[in-house]
Backbone bond lengths (Angstrom), bond angles and torsions (degrees), N, CA, C in turn:
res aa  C-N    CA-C-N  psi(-1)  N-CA   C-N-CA  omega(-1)  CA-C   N-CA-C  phi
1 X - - - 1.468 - - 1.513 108.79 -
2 X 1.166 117.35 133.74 1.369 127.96 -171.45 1.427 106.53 -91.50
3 X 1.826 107.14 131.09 1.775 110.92 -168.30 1.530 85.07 -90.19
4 X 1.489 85.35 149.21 1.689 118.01 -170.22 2.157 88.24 -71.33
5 X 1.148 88.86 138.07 1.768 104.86 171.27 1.832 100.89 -79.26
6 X 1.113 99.41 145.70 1.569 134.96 175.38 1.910 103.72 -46.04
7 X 1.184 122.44 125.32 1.549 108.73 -175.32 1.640 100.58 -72.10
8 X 1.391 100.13 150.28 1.268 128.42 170.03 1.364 128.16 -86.61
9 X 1.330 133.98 130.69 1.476 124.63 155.92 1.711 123.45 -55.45
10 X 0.915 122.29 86.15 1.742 116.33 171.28 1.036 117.92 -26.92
11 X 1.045 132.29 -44.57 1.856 135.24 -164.76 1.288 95.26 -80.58
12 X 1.316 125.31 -72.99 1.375 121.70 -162.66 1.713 112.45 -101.80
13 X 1.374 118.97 -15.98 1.848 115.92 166.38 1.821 93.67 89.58
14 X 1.306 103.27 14.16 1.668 79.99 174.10 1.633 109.58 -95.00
15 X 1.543 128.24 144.71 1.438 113.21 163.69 1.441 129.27 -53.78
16 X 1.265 106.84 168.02 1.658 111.82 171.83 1.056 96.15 -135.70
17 X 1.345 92.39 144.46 1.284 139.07 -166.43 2.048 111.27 -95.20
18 X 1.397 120.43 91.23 1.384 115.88 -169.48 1.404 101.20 -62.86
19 X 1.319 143.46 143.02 1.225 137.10 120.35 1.564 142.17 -42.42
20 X 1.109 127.75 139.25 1.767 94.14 172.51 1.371 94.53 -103.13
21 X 1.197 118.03 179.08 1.822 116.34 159.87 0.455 117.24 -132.66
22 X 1.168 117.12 165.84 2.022 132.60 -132.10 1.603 100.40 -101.60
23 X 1.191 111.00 114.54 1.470 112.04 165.87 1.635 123.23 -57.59
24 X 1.114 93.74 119.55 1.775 87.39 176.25 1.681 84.62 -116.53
25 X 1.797 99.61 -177.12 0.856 134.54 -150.43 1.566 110.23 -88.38
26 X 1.553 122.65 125.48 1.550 99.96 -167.45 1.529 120.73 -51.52
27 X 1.128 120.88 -178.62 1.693 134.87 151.08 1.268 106.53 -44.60
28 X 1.291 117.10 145.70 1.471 134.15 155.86 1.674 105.59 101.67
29 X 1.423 120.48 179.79 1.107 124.65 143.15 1.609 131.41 -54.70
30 X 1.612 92.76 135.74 1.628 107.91 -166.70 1.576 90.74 -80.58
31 X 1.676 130.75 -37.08 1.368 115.02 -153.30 1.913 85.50 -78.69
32 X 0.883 140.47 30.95 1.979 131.72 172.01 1.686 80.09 -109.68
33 X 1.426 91.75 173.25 1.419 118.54 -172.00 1.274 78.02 -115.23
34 X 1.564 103.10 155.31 1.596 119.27 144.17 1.316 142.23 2.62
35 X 1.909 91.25 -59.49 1.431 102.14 -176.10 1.827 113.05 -100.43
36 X 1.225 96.93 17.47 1.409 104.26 -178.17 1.875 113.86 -107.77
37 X 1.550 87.03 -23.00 1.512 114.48 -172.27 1.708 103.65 -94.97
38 X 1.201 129.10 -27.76 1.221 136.36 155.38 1.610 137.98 -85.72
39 X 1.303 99.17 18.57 1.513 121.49 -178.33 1.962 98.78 -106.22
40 X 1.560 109.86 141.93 1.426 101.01 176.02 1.436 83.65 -134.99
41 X 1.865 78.17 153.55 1.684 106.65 -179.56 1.844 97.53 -60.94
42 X 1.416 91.80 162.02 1.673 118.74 -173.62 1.729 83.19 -82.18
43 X 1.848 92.41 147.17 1.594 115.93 160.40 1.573 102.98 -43.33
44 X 1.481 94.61 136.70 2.009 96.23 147.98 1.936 96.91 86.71
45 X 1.712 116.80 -6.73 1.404 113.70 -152.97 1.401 103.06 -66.00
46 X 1.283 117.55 148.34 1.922 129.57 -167.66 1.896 93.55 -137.78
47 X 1.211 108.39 116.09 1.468 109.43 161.44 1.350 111.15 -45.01
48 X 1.252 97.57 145.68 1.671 110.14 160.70 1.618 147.21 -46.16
49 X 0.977 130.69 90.69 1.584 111.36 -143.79 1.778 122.44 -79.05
50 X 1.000 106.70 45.38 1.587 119.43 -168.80 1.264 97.11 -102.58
51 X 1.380 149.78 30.56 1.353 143.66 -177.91 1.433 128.24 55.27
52 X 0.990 102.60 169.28 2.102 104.03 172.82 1.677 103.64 -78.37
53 X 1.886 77.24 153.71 2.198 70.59 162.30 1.085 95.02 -126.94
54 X 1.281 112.19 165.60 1.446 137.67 -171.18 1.486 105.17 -150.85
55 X 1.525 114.45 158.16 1.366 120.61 -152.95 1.593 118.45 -72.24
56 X 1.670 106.05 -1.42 1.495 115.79 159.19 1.285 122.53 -66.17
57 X 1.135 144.23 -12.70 1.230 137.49 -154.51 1.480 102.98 -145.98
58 X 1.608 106.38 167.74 1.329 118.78 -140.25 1.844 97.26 -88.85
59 X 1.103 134.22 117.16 1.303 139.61 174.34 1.000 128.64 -63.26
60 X 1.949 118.92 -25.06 1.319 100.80 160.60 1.786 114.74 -78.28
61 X 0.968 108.23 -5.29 1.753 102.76 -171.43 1.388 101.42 -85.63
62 X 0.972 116.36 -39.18 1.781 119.14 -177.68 1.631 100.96 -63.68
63 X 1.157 123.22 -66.47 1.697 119.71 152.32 1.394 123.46 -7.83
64 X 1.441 99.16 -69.89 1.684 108.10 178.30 1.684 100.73 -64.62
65 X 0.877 129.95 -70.02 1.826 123.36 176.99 1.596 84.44 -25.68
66 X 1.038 116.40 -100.84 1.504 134.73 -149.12 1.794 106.64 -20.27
67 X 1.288 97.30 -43.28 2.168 98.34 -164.22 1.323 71.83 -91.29
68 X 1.457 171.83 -1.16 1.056 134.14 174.28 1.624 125.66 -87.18
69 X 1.345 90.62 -32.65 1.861 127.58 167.85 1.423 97.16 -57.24
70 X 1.460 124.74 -55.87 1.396 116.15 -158.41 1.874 103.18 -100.31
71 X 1.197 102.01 15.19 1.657 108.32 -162.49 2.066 92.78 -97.06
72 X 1.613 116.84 3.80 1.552 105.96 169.34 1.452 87.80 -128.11
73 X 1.333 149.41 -6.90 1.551 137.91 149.97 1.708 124.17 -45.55
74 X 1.519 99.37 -40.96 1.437 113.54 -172.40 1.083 101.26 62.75
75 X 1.201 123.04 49.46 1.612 111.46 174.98 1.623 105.74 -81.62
76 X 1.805 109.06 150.53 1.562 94.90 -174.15 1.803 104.64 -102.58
77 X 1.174 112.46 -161.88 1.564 116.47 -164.08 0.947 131.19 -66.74
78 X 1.669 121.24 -10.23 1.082 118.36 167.00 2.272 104.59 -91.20
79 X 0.689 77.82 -50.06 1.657 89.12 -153.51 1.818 91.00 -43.67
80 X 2.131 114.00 -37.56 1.181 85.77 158.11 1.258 156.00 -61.70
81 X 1.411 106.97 -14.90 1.703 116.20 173.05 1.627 95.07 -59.01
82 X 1.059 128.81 -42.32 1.439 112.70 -163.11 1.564 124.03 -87.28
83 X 1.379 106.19 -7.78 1.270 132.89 -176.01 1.519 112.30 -89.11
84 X 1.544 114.04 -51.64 1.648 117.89 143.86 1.169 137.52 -42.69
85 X 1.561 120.78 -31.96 1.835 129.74 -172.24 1.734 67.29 -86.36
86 X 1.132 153.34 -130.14 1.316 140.81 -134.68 1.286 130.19 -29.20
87 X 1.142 123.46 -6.19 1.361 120.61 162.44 2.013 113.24 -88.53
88 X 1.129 102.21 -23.92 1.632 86.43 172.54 1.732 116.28 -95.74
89 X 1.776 105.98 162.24 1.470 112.99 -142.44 1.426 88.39 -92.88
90 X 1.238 119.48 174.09 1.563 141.83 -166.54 1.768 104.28 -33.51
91 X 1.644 83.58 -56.49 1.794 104.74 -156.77 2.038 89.55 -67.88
92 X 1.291 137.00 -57.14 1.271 138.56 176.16 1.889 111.01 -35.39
93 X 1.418 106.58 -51.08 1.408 111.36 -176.49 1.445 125.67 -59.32
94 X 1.861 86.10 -32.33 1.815 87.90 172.06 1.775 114.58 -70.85
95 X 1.307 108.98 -35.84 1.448 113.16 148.67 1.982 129.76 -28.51
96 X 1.419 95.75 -18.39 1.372 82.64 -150.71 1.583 78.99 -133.91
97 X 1.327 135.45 -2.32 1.224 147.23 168.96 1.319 112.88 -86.97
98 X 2.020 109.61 -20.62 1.534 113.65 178.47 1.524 122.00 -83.33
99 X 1.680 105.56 -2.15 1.427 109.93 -149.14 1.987 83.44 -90.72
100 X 1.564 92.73 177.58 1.309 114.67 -167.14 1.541 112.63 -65.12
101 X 1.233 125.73 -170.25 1.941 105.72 174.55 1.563 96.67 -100.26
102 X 1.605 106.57 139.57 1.181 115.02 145.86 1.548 109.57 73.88
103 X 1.555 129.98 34.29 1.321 113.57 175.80 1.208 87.09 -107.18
104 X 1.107 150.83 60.67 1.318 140.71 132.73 1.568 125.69 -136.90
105 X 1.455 90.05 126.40 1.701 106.92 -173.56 1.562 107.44 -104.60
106 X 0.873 97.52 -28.23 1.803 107.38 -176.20 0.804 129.91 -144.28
107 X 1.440 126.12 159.63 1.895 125.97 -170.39 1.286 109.04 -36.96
108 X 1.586 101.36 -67.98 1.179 115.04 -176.17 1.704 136.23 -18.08
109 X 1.585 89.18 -51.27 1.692 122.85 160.79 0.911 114.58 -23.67
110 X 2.182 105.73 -76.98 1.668 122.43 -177.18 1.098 114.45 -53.79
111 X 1.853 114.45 -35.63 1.428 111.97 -143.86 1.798 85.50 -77.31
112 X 1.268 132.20 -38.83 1.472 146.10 -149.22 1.979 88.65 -63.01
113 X 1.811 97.10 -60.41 1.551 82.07 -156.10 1.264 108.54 -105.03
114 X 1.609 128.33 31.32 1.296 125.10 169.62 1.700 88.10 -94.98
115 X 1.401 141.86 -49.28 1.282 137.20 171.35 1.552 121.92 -41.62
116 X 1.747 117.14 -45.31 1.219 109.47 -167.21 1.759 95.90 -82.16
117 X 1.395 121.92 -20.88 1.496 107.91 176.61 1.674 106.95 -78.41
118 X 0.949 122.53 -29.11 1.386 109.99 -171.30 1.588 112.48 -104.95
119 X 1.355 117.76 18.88 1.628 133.94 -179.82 1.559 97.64 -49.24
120 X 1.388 135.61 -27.36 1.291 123.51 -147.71 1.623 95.22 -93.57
121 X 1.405 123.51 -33.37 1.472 134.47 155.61 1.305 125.00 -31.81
122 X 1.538 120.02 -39.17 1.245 107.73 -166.54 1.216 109.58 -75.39
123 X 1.825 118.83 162.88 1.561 134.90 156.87 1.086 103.26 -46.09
124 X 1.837 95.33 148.46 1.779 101.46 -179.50 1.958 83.36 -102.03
125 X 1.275 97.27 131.99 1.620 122.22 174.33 1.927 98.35 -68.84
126 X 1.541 95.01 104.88 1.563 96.16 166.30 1.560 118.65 -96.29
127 X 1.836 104.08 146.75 1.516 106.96 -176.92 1.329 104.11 -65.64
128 X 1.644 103.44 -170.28 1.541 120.30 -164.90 1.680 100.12 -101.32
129 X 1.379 118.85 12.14 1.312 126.23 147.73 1.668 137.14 -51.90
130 X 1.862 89.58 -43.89 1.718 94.17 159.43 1.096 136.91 -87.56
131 X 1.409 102.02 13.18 1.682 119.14 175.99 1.773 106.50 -84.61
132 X 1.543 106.00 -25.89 1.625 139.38 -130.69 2.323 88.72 -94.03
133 X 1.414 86.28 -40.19 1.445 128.80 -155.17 1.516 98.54 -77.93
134 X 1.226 123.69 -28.50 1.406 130.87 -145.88 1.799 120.22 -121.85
135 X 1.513 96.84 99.68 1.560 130.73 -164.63 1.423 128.27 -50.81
136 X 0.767 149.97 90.61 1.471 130.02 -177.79 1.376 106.47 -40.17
137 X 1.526 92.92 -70.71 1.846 107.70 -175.56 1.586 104.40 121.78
138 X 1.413 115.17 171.85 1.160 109.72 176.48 1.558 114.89 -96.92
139 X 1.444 126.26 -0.42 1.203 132.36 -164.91 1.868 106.64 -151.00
140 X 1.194 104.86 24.36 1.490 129.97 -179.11 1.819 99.02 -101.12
141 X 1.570 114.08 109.67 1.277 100.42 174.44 1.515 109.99 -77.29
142 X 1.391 90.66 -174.69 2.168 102.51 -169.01 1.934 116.35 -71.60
143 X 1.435 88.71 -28.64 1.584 92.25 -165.81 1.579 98.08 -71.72
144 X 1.631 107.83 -33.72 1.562 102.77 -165.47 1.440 100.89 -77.14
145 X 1.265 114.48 -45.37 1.753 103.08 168.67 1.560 127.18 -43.52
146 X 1.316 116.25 -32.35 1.689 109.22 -160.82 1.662 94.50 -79.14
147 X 1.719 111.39 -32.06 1.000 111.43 -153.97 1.692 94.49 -90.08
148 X 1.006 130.02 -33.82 1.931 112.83 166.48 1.533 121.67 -62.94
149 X 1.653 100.01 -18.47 1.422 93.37 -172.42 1.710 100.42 -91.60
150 X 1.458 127.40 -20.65 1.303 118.49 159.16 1.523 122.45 -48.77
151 X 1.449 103.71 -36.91 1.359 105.85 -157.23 1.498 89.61 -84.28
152 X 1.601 142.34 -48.45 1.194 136.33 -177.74 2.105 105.01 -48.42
153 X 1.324 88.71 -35.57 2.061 96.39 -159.06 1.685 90.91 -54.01
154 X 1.682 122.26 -62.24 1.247 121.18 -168.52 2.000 105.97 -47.04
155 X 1.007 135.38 -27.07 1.591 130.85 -178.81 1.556 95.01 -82.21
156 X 1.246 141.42 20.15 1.500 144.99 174.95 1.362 111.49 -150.54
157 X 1.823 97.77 74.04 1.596 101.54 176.23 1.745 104.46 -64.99
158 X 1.155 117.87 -18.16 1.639 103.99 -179.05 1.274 141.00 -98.27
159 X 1.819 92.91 9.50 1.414 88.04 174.83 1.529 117.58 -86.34
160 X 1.024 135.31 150.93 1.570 140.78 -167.70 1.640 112.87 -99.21
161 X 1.165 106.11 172.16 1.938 103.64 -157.46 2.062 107.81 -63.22
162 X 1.518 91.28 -12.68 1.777 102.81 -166.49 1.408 89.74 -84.16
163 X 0.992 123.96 -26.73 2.066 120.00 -154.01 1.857 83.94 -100.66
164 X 1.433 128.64 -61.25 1.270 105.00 161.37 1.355 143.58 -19.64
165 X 1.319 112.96 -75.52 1.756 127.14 170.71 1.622 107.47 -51.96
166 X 1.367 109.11 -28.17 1.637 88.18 -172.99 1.897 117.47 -99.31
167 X 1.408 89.66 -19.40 1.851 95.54 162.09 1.428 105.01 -87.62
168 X 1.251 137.24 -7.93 1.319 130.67 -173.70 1.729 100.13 -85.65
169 X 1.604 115.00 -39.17 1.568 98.38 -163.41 1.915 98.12 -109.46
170 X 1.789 105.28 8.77 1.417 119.16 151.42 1.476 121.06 -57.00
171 X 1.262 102.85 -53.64 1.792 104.81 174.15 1.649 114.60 -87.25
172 X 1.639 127.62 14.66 1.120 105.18 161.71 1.147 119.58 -80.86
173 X 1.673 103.04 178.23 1.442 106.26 166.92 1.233 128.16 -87.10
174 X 1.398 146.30 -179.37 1.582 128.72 -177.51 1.397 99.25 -84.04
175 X 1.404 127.66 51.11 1.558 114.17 163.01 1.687 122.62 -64.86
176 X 1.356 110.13 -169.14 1.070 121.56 134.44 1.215 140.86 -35.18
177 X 1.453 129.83 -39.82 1.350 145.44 164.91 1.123 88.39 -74.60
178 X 0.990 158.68 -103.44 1.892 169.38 -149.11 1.512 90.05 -26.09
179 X 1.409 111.84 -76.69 1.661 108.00 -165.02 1.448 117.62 -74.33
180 X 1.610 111.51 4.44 1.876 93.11 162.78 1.413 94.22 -119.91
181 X 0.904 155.98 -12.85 1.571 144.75 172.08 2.032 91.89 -69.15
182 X 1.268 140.93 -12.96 1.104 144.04 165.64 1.196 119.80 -84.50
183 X 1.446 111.86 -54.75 1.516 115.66 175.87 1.724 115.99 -68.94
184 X 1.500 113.77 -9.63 1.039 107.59 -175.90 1.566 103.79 -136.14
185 X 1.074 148.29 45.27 1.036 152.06 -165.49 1.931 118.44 -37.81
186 X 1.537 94.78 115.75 1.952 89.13 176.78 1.625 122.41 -113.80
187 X 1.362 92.99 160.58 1.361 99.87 -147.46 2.088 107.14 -58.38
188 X 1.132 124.36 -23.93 1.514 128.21 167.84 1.084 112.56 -137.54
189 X 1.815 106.24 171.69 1.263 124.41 168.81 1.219 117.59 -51.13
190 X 1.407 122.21 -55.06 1.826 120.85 171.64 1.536 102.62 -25.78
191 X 1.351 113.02 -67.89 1.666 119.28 -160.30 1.244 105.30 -60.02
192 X 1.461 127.74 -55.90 1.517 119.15 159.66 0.913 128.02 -0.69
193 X 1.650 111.53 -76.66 1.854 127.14 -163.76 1.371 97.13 -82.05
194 X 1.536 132.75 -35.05 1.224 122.90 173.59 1.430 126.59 -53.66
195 X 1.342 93.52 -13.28 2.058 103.24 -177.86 1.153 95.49 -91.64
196 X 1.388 137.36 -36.68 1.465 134.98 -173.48 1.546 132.89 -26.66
197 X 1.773 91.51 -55.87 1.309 96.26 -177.64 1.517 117.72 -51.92
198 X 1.287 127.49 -75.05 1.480 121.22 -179.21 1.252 125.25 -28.89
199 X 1.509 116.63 -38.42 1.187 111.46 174.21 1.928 110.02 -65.31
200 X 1.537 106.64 -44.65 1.549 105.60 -177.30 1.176 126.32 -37.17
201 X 1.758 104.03 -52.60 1.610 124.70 168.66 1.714 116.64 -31.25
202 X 1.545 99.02 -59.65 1.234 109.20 -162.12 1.511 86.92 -74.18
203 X 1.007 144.38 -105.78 1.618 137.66 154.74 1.597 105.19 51.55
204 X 1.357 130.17 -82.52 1.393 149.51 -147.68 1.485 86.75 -85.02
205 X 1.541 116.77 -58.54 1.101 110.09 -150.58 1.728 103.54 -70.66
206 X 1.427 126.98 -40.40 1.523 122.82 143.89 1.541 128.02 -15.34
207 X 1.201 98.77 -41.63 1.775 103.08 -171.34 1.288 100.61 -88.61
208 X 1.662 132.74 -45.28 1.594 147.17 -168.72 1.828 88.75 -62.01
209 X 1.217 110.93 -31.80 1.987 91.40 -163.73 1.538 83.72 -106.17
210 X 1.620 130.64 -29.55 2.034 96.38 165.65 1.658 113.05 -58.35
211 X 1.059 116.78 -37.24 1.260 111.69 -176.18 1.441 112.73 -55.10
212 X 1.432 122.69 -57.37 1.074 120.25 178.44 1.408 134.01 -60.21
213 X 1.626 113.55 -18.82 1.455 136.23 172.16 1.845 95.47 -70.16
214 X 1.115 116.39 -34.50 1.581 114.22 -152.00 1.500 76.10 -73.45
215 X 1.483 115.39 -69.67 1.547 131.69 -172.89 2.012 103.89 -30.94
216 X 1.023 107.58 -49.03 1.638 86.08 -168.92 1.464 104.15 -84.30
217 X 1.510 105.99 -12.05 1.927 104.60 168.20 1.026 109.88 -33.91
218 X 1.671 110.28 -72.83 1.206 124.01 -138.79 1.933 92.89 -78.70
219 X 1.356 125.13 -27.92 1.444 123.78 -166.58 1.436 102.17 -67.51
220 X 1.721 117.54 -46.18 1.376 103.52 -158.32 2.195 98.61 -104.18
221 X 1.164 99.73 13.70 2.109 107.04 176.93 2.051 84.15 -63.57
222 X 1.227 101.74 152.06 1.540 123.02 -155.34 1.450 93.78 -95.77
223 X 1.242 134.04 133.17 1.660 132.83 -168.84 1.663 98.00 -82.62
224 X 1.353 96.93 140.55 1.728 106.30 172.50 1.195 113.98 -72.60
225 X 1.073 123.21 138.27 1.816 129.31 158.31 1.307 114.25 -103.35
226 X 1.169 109.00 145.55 1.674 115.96 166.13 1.389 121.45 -58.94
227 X 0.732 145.86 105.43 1.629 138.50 177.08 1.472 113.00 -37.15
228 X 1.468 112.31 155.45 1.299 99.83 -176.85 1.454 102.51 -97.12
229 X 1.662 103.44 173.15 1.766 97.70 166.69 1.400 127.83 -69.84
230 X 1.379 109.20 -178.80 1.316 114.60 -174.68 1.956 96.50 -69.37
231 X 1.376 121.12 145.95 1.230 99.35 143.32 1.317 134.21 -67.80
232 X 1.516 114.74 177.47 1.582 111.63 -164.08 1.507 107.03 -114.73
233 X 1.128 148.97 101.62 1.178 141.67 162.43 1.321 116.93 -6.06
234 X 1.710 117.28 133.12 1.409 112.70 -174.50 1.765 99.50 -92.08
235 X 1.275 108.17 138.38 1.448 101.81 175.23 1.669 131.32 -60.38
C-alpha cells in the first residue's frame, strides 16, 4: 500500500509541514479524579459562608462548620469535594495543589488527608479536671462565673451532665445560690443555670446600692481644714 505524500501548497508547490499540539493537562484540579472533575456544581450554587481556613486554625472545627452548612444543600459526594476546595484560603490550596494526581474520589478522601496534614493545628481536648480547677472566688460575681465556666465546659466534649453540676456548684461560693441548689438538689445542668438568673438580679442589684451607699459616703464625709496657727503673743 502506497503512503499518502505530505500535503502540498497549490499556489506555490511547497509542502506543509503538520504540527501536532502539545497536550497539556486538562482543566481543573489534577489532585480530583475524573469523576470528581466531571461532576458540575448545582444551578443557583452560593459558597458556604463559614470563612476560609488557613493553617492557623483548628481543622476539625472548620470540618464541622462545613457538613453543617452543606448538611440542608444535600449535596452528594462528589460535588462536596468541590464545595470544600473553596472554602480553603490561597496559602491552603497551594497545599492541596501539591498533592499527588487524582487520589481523591470522595469526601471521605479530602476529609481523611486535609485532617492528617493539618493534625498539628488542632485544640488539645482538656479533661473535666479544669472544670474541677475553676474558682468562683470570694469577690467574683455569679454571671461572670457561669459564663467562664461555659466557655471552659465547651473545650470538654466528655464531660457528662453529672461531672458538670458537680464542678459547677464545686467552684461556688457558699452563697445563697450554693445553699439552695444544695438544699434542693435538680435533676440537670440546664435547671441549674436556669435558677441562676434570680439569684444574679439580686446579686448586682446588692452591689448597684453598695456602690451607691459608698457614693453618698464620700459626698456628704465633712471636708478637712488645716488648723490654724498658734496665735502670736502681742509684744
Amino acid at each position: 500500500m502506497a503512503e499518502s505524500s505530505p500535503p502540498r501548497d497549490a499556489k506555490k508547490g511547497k509542502i506543509i509541514v503538520l504540527r501536532e499540539e502539545p497536550r497539556g493537562e486538562p482543566d481543573g484540579q489534577m489532585s480530583f479524579s475524573l469523576r470528581v472533575l466531571e461532576e458540575k456544581l448545582p444551578k443557583g450554587y452560593k459558597p458556604p459562608a463559614i470563612g476560609e481556613y488557613d493553617d492557623s486554625k483548628d481543622p476539625k472545627d472548620h470540618l464541622r462548620k462545613f457538613q453543617n452548612a452543606v448538611l440542608l444543600h444535600q449535596y452528594n459526594d462528589v460535588i462536596k469535594c468541590q464545595v470544600f476546595l473553596n472554602t480553603l484560603s490561597d496559602s491552603t490550596q497551594k497545599w492541596f495543589d501539591g498533592l499527588p494526581n487524582g487520589p481523591i474520589t470522595w469526601f471521605h478522601d479530602f476529609k481523611t488527608i486535609f485532617l492528617c496534614h493539618f493534625a498539628s493545628n488542632r485544640k488539645y481536648q482538656k479533661t473535666y479536671h479544669y472544670l474541677f480547677a475553676l474558682k468562683q472566688g470570694l469577690a467574683g460575681p455569679l454571671r461572670s462565673y457561669i459564663k467562664h465556666f461555659n466557655q471552659m465546659a465547651q473545650d470538654v466534649p466528655s464531660a457528662t451532665f453529672e461531672m458538670l453540676m458537680s464542678a459547677f456548684s464545686h467552684g461556688l461560693v457558699e452563697g445563697e445560690f450554693f445553699r439552695d441548689i444544695i438544699r434542693d438538689p435538680l435533676k440537670n445542668f440546664d435547671e441549674m443555670l436556669g435558677k441562676a438568673p434570680s439569684y444574679i438580679n439580686v446579686e448586682e442589684a446588692q452591689a448597684a446600692r453598695r456602690k451607691a451607699g459608698k457614693a453618698h459616703t464620700r459626698t456628704n464625709k465633712p471636708e478637712k481644714r488645716s488648723p490654724h496657727p498658734p496665735a502670736q503673743p502681742l509684744p
